[in-house]
C-alpha positions as CSV (number, residue, x, y, z in Angstrom):
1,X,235.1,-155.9,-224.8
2,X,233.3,-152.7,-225.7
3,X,230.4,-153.4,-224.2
4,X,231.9,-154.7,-220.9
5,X,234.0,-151.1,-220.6
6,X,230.6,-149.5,-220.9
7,X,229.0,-150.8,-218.2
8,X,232.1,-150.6,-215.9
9,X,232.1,-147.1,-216.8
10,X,228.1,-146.6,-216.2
11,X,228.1,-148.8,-212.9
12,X,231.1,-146.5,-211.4
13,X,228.8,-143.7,-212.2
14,X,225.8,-144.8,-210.7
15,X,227.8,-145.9,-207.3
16,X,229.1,-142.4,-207.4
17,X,225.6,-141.0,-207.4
18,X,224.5,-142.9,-204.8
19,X,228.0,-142.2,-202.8
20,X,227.4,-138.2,-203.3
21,X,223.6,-138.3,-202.2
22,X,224.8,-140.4,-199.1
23,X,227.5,-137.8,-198.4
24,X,225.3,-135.2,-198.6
25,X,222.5,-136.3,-196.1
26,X,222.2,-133.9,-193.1
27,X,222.5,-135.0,-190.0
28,X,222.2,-133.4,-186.6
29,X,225.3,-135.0,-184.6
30,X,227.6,-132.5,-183.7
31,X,228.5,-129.7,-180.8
32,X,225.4,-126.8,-181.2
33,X,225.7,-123.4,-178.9
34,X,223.6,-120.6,-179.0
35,X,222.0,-117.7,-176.8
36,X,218.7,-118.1,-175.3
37,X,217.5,-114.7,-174.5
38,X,214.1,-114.7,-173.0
39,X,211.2,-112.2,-174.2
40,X,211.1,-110.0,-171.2
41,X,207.8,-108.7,-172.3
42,X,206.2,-111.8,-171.8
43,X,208.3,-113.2,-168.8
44,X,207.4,-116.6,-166.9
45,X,204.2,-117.6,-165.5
46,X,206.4,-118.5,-162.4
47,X,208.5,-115.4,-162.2
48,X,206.7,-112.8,-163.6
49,X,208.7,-110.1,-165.6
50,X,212.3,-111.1,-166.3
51,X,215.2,-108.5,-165.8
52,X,216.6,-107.0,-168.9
53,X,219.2,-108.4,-170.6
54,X,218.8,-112.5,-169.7
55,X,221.4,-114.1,-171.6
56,X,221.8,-117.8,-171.2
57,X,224.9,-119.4,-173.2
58,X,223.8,-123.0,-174.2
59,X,225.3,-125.9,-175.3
60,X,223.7,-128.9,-177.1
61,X,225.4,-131.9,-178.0
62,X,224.1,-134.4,-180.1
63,X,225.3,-138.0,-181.0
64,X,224.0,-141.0,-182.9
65,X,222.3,-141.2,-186.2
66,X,219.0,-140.7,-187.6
67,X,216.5,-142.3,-185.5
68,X,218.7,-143.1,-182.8
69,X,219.9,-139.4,-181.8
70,X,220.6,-138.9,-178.3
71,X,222.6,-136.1,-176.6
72,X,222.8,-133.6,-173.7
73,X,221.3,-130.1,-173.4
74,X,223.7,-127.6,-171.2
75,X,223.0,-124.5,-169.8
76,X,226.1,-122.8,-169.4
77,X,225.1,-119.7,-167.5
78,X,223.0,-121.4,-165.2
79,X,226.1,-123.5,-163.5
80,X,226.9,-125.5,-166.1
81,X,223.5,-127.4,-165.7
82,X,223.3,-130.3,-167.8
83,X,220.4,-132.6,-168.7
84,X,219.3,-135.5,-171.0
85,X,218.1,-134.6,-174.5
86,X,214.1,-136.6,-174.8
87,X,213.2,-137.5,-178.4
88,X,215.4,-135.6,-181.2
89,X,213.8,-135.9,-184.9
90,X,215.1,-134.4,-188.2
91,X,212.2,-134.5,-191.1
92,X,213.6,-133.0,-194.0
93,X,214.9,-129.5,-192.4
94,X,212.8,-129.5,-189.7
95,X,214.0,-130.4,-186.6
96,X,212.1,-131.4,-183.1
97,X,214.0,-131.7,-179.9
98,X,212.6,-132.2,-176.6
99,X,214.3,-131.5,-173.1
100,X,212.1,-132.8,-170.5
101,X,214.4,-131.8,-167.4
102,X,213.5,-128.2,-168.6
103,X,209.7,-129.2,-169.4
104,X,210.9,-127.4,-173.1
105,X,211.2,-128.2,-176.7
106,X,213.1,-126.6,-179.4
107,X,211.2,-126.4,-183.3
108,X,213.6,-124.9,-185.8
109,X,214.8,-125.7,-189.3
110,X,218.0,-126.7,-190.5
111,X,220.3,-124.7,-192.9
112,X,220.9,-126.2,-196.0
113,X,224.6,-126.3,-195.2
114,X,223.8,-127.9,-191.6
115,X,225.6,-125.1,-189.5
116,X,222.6,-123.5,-188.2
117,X,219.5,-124.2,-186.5
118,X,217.3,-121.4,-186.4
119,X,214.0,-122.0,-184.4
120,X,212.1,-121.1,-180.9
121,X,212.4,-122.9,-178.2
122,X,209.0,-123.4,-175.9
123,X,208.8,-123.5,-172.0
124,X,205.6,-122.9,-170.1
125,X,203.4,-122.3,-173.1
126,X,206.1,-119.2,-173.9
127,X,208.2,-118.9,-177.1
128,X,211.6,-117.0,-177.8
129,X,213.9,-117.2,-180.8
130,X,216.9,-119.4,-180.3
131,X,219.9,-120.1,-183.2
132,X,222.2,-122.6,-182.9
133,X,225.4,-123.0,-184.5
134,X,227.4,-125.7,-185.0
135,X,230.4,-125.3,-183.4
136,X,232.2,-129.1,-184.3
137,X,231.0,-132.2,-186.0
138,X,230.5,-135.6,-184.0
């Protein structure tokens, strides 16, 4: 009887183990905004120098679950403009998501809480910082 007790006791610990590590896996579903503020010193290849002060409000929202993340990519200041996210990978804390109606790609790394991305985003061969935050879970 003594026995059996110990191993109920050590199997309830071992599923609790795997329960916590399962909790705790991060995930990239959820509602992300941020700021992208062009580098005006470097402007577009298009455009030529941008005007002081760019400030686009962005929303990203992502759904599914590893491997199968999907999700939308909004820029708020530009009319609401909304397009398809492309592929969206999380290895380890880094995270890779491409936007191909903007021809651009965000590379960041993921907080170890998983409230912020913090990263560049890369259009026409040009970097700028971008932070996300996330705003509500999905």
């Amino acid at each position: 009887m003594r026995f059996c007790k110990s191993c109920a006791l050590a199997l309830v610990l071992v599923l609790a183990v795997f329960a916590a590590g399962a909790q705790q896996a991060p995930t990239l579903a959820g509602r992300w905004e941020g700021v992208l503020t062009p580098d005006v010193r470097s402007g577009s290849r298009e455009l030529g120098p941008r005007r002081e002060g760019v400030r686009l409000a962005t929303v990203m929202v992502i759904t599914g679950t590893p491997g199968a993340y999907a999700g939308t990519f909004t820029s708020v200041t530009q009319n609401n403009f909304r397009t398809e996210l492309g592929k969206v990978e999380l290895d380890g804390a880094a995270v890779y998501i491409s936007v191909p109606g903007w021809g651009g790609r965000y590379e960041g790394k993921l907080s170890d809480d998983g409230s912020k991305m913090e990263g560049r985003w890369i259009q026409n061969g040009l970097r700028t910082l971008f932070v996300l935050t996330r705003v509500a879970a999905q």
